[in-house]
N, CA, C and O atoms as a GROMACS GRO file, in nm:
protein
  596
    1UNK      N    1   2.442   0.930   1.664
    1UNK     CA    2   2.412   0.815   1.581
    1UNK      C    3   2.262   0.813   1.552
    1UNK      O    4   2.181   0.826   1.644
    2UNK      N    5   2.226   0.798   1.427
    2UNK     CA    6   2.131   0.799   1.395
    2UNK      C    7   2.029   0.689   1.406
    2UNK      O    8   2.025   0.611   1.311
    3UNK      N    9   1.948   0.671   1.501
    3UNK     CA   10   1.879   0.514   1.553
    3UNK      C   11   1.782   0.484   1.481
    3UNK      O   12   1.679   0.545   1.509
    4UNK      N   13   1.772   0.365   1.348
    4UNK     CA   14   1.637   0.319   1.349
    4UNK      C   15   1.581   0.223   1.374
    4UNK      O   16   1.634   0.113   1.365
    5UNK      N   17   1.450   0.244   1.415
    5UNK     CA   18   1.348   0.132   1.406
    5UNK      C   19   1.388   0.018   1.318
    5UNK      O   20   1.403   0.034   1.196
    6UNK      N   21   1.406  -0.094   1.377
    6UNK     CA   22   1.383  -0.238   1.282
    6UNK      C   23   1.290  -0.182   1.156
    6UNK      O   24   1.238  -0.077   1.191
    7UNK      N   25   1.263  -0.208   1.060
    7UNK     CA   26   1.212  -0.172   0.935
    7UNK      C   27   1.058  -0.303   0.981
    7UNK      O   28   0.939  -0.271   0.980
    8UNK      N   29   1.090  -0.386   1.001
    8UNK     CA   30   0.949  -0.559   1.063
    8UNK      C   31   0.871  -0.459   1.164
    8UNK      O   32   0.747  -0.457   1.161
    9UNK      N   33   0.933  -0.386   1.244
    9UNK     CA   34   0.827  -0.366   1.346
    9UNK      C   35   0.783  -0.237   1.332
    9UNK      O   36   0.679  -0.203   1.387
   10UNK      N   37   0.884  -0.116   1.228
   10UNK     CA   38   0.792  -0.029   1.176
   10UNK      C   39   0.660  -0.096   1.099
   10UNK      O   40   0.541  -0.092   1.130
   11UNK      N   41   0.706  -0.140   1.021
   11UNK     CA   42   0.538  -0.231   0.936
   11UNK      C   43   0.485  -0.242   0.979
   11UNK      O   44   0.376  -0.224   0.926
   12UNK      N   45   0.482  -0.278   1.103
   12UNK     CA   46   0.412  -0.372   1.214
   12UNK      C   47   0.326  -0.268   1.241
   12UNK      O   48   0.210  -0.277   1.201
   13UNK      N   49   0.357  -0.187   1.292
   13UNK     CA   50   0.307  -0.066   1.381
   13UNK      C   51   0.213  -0.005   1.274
   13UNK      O   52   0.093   0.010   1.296
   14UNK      N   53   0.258   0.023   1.182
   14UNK     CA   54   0.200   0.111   1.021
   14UNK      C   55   0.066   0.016   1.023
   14UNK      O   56  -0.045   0.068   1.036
   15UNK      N   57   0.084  -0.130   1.009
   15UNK     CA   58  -0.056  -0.233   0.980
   15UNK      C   59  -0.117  -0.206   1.109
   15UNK      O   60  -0.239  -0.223   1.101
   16UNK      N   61  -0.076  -0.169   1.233
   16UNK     CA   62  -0.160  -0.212   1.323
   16UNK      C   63  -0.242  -0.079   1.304
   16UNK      O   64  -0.364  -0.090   1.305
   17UNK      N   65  -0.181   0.059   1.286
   17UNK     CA   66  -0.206   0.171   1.226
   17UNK      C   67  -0.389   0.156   1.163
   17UNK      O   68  -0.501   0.174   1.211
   18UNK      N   69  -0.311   0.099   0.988
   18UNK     CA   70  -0.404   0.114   0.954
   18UNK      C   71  -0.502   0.017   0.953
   18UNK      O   72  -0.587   0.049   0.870
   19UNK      N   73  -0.536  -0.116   1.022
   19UNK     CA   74  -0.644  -0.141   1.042
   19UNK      C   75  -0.751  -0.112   1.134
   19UNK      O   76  -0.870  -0.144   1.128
   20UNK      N   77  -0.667  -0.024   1.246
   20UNK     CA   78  -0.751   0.056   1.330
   20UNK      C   79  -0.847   0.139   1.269
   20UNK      O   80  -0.969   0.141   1.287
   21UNK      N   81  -0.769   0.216   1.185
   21UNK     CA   82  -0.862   0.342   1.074
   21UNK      C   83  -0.967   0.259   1.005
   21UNK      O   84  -1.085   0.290   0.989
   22UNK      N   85  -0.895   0.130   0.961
   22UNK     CA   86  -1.037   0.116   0.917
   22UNK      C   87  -1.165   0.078   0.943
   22UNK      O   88  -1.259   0.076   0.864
   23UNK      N   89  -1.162   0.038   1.100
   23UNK     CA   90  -1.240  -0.040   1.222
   23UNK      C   91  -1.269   0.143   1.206
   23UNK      O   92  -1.331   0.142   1.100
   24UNK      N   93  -1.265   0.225   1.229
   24UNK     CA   94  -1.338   0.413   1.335
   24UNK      C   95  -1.462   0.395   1.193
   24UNK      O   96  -1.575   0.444   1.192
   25UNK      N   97  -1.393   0.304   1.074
   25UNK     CA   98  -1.475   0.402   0.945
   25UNK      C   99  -1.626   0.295   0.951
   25UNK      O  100  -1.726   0.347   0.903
   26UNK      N  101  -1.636   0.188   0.993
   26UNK     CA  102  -1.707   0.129   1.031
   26UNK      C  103  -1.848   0.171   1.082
   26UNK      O  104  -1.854   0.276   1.145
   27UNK      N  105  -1.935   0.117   1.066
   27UNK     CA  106  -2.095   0.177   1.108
   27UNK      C  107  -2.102   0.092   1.234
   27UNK      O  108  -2.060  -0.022   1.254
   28UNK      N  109  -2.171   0.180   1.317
   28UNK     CA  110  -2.200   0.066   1.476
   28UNK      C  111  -2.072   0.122   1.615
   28UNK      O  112  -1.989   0.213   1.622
   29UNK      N  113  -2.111   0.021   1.698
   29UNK     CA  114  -2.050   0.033   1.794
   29UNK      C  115  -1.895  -0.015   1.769
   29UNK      O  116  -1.815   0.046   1.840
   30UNK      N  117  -1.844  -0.104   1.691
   30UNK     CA  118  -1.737  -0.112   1.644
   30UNK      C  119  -1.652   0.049   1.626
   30UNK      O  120  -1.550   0.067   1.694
   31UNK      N  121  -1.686   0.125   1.563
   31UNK     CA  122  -1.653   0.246   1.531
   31UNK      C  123  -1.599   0.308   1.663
   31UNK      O  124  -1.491   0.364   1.681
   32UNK      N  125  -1.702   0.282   1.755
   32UNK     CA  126  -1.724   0.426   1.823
   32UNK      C  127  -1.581   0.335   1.915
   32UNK      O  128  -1.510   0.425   1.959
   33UNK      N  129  -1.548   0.257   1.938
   33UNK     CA  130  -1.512   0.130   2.007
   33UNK      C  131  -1.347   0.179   1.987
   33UNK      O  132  -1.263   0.210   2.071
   34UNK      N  133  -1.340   0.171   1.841
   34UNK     CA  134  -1.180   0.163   1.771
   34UNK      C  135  -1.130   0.327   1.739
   34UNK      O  136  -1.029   0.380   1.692
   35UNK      N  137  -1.250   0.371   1.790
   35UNK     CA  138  -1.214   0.588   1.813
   35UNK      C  139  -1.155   0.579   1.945
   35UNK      O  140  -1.047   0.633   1.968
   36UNK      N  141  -1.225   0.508   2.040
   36UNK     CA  142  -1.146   0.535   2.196
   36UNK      C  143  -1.032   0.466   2.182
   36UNK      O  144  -0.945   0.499   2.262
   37UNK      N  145  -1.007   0.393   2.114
   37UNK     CA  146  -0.854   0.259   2.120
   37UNK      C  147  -0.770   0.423   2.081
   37UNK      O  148  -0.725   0.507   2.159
   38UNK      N  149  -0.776   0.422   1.921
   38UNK     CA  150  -0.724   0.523   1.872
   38UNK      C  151  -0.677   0.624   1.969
   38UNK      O  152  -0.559   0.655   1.951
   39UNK      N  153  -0.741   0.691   2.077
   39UNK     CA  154  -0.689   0.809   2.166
   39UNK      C  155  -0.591   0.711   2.234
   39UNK      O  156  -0.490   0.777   2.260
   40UNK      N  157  -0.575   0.590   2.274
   40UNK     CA  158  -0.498   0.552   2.382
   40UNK      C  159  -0.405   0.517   2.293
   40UNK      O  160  -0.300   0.501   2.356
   41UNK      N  161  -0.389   0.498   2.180
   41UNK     CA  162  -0.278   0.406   2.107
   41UNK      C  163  -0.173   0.540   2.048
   41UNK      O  164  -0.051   0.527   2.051
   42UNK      N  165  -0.245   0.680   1.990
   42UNK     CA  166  -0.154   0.705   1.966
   42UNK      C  167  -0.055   0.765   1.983
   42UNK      O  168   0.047   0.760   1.914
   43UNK      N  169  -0.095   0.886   2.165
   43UNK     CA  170   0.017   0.881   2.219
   43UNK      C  171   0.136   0.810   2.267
   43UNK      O  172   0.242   0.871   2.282
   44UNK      N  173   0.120   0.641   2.300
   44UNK     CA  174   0.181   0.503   2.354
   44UNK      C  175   0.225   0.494   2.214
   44UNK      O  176   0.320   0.416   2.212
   45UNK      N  177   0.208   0.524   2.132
   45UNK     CA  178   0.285   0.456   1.994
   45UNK      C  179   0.416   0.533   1.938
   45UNK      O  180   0.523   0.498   1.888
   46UNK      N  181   0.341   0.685   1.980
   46UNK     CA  182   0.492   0.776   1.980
   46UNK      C  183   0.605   0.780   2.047
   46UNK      O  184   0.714   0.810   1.999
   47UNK      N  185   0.574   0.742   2.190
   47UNK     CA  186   0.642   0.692   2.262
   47UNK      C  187   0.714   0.604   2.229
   47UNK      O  188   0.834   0.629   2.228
   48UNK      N  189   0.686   0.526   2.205
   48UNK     CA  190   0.757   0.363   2.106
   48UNK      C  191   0.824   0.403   2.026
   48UNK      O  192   0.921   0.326   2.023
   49UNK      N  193   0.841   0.512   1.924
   49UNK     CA  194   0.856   0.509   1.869
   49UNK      C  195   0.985   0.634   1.848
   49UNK      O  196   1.059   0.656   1.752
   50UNK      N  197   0.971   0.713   2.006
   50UNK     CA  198   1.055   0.823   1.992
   50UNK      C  199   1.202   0.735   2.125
   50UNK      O  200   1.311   0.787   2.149
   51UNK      N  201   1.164   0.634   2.169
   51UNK     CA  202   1.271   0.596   2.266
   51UNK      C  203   1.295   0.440   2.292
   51UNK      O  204   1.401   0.400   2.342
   52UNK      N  205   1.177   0.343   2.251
   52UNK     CA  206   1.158   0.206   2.313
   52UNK      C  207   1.145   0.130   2.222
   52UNK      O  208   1.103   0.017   2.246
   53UNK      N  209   1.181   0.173   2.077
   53UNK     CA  210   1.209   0.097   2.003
   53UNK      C  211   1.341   0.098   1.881
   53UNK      O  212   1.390   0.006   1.815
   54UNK      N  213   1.375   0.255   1.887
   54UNK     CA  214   1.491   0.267   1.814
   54UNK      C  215   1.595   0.166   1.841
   54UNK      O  216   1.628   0.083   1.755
   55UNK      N  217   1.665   0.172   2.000
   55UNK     CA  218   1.760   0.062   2.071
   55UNK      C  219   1.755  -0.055   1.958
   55UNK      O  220   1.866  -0.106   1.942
   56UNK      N  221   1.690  -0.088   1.905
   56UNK     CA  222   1.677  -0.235   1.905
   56UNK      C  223   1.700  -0.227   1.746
   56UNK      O  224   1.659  -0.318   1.674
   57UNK      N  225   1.781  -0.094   1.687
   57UNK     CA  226   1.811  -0.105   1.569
   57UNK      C  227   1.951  -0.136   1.585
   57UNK      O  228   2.005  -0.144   1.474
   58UNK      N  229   2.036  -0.159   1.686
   58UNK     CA  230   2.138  -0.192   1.721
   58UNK      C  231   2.182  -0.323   1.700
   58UNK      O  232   2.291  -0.357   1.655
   59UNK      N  233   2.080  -0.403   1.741
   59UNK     CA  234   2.089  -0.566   1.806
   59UNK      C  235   2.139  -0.593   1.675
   59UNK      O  236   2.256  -0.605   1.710
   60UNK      N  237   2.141  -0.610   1.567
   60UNK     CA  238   2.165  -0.672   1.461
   60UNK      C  239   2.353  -0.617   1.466
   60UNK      O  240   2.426  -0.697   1.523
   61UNK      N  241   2.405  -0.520   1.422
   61UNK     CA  242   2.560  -0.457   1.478
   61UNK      C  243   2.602  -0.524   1.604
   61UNK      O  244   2.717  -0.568   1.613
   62UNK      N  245   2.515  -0.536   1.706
   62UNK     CA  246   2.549  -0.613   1.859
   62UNK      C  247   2.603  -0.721   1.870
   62UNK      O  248   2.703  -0.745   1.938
   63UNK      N  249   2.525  -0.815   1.786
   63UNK     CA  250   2.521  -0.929   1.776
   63UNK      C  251   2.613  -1.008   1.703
   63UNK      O  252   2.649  -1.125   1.714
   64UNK      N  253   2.649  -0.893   1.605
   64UNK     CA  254   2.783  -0.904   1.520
   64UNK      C  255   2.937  -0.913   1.585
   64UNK      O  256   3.042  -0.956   1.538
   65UNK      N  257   2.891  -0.824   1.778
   65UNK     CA  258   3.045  -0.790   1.825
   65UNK      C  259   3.080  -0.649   1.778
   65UNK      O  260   3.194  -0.607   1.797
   66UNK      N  261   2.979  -0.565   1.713
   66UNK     CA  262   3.040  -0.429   1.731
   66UNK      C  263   2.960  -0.366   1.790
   66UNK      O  264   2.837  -0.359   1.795
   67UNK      N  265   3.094  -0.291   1.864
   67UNK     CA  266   3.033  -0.176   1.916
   67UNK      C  267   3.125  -0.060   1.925
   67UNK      O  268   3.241  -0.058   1.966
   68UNK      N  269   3.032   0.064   1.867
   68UNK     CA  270   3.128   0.206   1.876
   68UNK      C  271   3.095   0.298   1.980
   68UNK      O  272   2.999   0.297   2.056
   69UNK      N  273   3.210   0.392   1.968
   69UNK     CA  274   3.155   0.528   2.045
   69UNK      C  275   3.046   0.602   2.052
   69UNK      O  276   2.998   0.668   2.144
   70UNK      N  277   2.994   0.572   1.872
   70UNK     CA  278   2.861   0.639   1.858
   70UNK      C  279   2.748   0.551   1.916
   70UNK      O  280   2.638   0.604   1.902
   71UNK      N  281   2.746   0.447   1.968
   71UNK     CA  282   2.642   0.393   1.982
   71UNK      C  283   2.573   0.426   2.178
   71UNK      O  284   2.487   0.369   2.246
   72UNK      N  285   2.651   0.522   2.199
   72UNK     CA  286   2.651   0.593   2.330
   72UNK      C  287   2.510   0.660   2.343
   72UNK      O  288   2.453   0.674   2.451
   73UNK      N  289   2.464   0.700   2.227
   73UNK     CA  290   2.364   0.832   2.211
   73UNK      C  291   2.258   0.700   2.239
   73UNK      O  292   2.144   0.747   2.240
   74UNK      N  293   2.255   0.545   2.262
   74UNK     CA  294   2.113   0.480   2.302
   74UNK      C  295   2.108   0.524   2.437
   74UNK      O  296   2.006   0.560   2.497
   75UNK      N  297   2.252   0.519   2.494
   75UNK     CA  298   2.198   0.507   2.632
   75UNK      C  299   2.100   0.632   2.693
   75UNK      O  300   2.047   0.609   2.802
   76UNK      N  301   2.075   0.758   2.630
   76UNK     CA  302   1.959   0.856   2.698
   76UNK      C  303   1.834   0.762   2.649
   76UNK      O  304   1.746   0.754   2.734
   77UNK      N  305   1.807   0.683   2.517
   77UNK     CA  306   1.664   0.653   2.513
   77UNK      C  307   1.626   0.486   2.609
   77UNK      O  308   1.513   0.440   2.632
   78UNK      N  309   1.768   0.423   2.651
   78UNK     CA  310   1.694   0.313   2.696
   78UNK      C  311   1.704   0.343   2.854
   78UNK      O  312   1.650   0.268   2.935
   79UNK      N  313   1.796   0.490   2.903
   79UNK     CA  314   1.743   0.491   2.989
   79UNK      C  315   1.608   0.564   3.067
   79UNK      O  316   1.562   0.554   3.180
   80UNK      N  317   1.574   0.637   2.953
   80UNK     CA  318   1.412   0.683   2.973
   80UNK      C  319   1.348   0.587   2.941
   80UNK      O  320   1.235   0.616   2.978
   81UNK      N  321   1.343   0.462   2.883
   81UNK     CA  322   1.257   0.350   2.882
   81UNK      C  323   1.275   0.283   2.990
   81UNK      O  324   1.163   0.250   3.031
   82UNK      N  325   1.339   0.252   3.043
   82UNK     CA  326   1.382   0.212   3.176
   82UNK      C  327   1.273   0.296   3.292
   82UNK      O  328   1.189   0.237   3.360
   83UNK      N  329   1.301   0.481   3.296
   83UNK     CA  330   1.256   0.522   3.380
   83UNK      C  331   1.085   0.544   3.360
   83UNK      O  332   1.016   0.568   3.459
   84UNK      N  333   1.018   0.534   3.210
   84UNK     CA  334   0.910   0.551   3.191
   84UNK      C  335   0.801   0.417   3.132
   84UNK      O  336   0.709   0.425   3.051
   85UNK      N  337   0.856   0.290   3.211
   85UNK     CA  338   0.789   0.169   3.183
   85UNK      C  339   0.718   0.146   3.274
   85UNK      O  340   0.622   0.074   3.248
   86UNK      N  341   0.727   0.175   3.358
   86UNK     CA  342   0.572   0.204   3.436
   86UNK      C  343   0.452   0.226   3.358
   86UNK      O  344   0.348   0.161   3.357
   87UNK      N  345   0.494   0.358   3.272
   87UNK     CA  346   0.384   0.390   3.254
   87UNK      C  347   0.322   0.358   3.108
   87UNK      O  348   0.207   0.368   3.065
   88UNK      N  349   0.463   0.310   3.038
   88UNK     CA  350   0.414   0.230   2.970
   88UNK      C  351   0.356   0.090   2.943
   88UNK      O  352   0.292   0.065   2.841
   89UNK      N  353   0.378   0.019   3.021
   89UNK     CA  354   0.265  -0.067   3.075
   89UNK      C  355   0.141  -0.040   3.160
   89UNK      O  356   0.056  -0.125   3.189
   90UNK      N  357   0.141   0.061   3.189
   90UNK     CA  358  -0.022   0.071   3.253
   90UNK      C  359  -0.101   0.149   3.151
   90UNK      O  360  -0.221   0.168   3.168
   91UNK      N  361  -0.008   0.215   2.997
   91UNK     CA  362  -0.120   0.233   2.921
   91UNK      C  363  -0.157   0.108   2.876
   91UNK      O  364  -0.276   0.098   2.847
   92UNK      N  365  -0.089   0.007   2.861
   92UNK     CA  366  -0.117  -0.138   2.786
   92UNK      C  367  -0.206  -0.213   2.888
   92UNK      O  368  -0.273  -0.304   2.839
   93UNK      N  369  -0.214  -0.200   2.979
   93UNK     CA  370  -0.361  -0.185   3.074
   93UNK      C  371  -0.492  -0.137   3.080
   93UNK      O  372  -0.597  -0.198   3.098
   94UNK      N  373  -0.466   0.004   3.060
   94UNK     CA  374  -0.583   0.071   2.943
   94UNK      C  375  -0.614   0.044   2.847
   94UNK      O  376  -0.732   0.060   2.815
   95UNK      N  377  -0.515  -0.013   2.752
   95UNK     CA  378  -0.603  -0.033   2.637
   95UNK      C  379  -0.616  -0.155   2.595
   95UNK      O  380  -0.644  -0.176   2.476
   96UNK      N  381  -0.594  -0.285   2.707
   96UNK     CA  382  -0.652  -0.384   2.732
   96UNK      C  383  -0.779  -0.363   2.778
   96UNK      O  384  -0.855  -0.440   2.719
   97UNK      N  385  -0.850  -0.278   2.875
   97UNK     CA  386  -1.002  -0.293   2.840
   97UNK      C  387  -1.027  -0.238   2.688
   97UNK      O  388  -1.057  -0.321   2.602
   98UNK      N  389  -1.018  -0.124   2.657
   98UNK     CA  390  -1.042  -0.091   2.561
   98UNK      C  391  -1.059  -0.188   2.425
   98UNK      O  392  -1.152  -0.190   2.344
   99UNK      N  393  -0.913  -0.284   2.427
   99UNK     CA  394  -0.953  -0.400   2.329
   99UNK      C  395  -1.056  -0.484   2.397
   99UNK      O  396  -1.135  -0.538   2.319
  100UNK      N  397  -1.075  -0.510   2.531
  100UNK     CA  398  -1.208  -0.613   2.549
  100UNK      C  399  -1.345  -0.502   2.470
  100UNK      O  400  -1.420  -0.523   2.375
  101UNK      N  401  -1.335  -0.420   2.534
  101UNK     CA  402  -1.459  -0.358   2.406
  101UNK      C  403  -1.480  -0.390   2.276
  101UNK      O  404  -1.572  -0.452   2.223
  102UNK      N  405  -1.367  -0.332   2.228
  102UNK     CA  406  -1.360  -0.347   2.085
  102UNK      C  407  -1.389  -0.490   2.071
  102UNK      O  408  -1.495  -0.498   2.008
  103UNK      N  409  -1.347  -0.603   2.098
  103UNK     CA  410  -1.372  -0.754   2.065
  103UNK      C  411  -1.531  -0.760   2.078
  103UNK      O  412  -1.601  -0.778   1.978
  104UNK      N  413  -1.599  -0.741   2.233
  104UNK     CA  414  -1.744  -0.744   2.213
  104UNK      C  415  -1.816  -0.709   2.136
  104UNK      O  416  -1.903  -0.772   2.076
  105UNK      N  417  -1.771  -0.554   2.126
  105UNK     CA  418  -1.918  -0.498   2.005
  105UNK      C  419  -1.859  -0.556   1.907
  105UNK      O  420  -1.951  -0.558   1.826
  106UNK      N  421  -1.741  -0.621   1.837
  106UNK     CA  422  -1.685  -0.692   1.723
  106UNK      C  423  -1.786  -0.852   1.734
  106UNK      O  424  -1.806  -0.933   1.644
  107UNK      N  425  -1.820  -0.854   1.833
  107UNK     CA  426  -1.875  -0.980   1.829
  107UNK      C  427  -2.003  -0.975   1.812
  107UNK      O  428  -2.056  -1.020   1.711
  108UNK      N  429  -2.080  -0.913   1.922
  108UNK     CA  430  -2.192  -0.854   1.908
  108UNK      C  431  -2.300  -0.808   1.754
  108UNK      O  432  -2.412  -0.842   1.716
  109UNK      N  433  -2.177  -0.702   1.693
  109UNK     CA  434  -2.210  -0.672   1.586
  109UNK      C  435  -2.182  -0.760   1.462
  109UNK      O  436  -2.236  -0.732   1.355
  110UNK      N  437  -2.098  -0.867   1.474
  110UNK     CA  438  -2.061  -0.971   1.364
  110UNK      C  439  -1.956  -0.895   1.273
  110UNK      O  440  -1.964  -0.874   1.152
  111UNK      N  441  -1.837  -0.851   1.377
  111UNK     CA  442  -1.746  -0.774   1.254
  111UNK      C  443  -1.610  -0.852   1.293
  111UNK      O  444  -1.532  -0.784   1.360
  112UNK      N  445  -1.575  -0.967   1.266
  112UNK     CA  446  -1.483  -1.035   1.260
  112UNK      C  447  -1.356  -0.986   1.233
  112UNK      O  448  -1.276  -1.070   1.275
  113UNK      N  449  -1.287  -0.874   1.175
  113UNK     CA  450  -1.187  -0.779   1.174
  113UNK      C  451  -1.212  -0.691   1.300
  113UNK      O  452  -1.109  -0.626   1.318
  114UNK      N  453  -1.307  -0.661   1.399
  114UNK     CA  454  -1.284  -0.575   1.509
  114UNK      C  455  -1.206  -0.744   1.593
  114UNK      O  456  -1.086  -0.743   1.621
  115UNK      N  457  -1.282  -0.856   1.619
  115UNK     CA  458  -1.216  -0.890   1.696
  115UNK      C  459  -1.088  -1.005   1.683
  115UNK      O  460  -1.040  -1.089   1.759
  116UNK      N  461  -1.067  -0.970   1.575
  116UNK     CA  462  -0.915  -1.030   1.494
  116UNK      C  463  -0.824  -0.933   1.518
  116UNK      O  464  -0.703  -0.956   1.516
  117UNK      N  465  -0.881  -0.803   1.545
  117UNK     CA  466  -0.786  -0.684   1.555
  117UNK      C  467  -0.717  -0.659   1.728
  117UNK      O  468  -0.610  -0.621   1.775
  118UNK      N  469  -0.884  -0.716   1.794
  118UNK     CA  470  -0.852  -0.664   1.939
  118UNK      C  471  -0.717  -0.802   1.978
  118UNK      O  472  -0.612  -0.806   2.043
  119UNK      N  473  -0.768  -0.862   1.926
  119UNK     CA  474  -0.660  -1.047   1.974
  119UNK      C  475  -0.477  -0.980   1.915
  119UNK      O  476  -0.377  -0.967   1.986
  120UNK      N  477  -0.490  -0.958   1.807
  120UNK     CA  478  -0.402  -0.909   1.751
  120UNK      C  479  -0.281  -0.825   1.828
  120UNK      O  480  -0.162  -0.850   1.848
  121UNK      N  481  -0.385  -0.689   1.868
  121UNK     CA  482  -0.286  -0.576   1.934
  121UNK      C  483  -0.302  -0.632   2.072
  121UNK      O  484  -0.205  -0.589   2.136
  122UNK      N  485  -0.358  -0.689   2.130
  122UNK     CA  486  -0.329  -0.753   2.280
  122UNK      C  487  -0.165  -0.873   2.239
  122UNK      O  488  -0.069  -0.867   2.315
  123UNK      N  489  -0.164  -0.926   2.169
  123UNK     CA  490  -0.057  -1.024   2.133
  123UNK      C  491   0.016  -0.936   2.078
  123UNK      O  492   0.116  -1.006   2.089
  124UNK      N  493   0.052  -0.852   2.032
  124UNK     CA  494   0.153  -0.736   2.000
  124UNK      C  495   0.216  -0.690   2.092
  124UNK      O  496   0.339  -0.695   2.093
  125UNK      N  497   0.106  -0.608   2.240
  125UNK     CA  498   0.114  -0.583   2.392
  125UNK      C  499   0.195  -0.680   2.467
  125UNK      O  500   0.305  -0.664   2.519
  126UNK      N  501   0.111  -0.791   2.460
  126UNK     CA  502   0.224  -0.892   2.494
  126UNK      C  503   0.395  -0.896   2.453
  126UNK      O  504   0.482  -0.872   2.538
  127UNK      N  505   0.420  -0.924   2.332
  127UNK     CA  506   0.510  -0.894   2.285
  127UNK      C  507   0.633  -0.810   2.343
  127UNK      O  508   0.741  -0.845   2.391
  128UNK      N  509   0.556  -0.648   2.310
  128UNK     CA  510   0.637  -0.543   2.350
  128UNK      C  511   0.683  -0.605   2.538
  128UNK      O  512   0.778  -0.553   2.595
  129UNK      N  513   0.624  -0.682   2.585
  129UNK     CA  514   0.611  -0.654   2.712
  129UNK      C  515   0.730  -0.722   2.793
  129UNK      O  516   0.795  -0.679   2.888
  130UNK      N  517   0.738  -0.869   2.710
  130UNK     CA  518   0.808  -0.970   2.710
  130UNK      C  519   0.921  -0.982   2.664
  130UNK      O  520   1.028  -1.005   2.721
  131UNK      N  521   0.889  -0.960   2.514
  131UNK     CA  522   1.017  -0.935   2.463
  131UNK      C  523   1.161  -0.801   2.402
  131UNK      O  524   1.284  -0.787   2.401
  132UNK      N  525   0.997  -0.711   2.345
  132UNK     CA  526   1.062  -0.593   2.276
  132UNK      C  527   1.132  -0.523   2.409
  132UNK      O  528   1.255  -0.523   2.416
  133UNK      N  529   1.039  -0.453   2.531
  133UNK     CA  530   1.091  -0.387   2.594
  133UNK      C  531   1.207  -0.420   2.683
  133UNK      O  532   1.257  -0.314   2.723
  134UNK      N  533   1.273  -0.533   2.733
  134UNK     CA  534   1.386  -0.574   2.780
  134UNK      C  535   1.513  -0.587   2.657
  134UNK      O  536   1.634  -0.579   2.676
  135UNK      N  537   1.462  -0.604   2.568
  135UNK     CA  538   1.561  -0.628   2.507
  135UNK      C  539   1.620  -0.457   2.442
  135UNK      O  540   1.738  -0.438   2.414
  136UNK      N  541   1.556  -0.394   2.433
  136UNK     CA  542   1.556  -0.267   2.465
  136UNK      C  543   1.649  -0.205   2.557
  136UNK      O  544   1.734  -0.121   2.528
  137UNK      N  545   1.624  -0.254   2.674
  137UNK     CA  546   1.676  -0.225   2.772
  137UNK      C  547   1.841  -0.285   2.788
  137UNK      O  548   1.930  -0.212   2.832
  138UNK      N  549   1.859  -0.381   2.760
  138UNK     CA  550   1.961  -0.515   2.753
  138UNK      C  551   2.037  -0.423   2.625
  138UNK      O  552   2.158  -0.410   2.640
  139UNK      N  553   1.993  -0.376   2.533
  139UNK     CA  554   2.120  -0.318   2.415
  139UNK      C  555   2.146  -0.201   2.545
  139UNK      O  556   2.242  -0.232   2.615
  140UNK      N  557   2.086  -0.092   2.580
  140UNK     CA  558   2.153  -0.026   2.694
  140UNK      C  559   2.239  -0.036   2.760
  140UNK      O  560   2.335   0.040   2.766
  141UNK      N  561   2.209  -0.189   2.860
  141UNK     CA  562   2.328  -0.216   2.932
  141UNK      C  563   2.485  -0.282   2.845
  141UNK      O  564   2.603  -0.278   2.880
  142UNK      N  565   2.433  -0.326   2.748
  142UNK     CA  566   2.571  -0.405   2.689
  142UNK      C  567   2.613  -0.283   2.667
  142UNK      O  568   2.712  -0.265   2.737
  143UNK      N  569   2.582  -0.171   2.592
  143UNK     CA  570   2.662  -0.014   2.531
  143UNK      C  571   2.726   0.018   2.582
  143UNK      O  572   2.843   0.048   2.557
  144UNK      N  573   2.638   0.022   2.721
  144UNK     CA  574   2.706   0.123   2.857
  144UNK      C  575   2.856  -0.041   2.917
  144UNK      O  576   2.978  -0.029   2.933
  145UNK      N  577   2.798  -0.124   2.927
  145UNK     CA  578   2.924  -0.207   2.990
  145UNK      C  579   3.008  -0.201   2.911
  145UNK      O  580   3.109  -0.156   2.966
  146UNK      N  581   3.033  -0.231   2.766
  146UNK     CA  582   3.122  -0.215   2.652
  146UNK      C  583   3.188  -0.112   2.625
  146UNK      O  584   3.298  -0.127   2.572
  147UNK      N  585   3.138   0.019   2.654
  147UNK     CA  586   3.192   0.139   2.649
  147UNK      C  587   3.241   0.214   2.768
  147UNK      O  588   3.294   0.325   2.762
  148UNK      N  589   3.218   0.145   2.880
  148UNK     CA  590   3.238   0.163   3.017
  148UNK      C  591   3.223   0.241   3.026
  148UNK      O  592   3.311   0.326   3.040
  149UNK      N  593   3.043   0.274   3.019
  149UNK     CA  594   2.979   0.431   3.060
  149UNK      C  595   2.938   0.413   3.204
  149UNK      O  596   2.887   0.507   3.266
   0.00000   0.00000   0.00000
């Protein structure tokens, strides 16, 4: 079965994308600030994007009361989200300092898009943390109980 991404939180990801790029193109410490975010964000984003967020193209079919045979093929990605949320929350640890940087020299330097950006992807972090990634997890278990895997 072919899993996609919610189409809202691809966007999501794409904007958070590109306002980063445009914070590196920036003169100042802002720049140098939203280059280190950049190394931490975009391995953690592939990730997201190859296992911890597909699941959740389901919920909408779920929620409806269906469920098929094909919808078997989530259970390898929510259970590697399951086994690799550790570590995906301790990059969202990392790059919680990293956004306290970025907000300072955003402040420091008077660039009101660095620290609209850092508030932003910390409340995104949040998000994933609270809501996206359990629920993630939760289409897993209904698949597997429904299909009595």
């Amino acid at each position: 079965m072919d899993l996609k991404i919610p189409e809202a939180l691809k966007k999501e990801h794409e904007a958070l994308h590109e306002e980063l790029a445009k914070l590196t193109r920036l003169p100042g410490q802002v720049a140098e600030a939203a280059r280190k975010l950049t190394h931490h964000l975009h391995d953690h984003f592939r990730k997201e994007q190859e296992y911890a967020l597909p699941p959740l193209g389901l919920l909408h079919d779920l929620a409806k009361g269906t469920v098929t045979p094909e919808m078997a093929g989530v259970l390898a990605m929510t259970d590697r989200l399951k086994a690799e949320l550790p570590t995906l929350l301790s990059e969202h640890l990392q790059m919680t300092g990293a956004l306290h940087k970025l907000a300072e020299v955003g402040r420091k330097e008077m660039r009101p898009a660095a620290v609209h950006f850092a508030e932003a992807l910390k409340l995104h972090a949040e998000m994933e943390e609270q809501v996206l990634y359990p629920a993630a997890m939760l289409v897993g278990e209904y698949v597997r109980a429904r299909l009595g895997k």
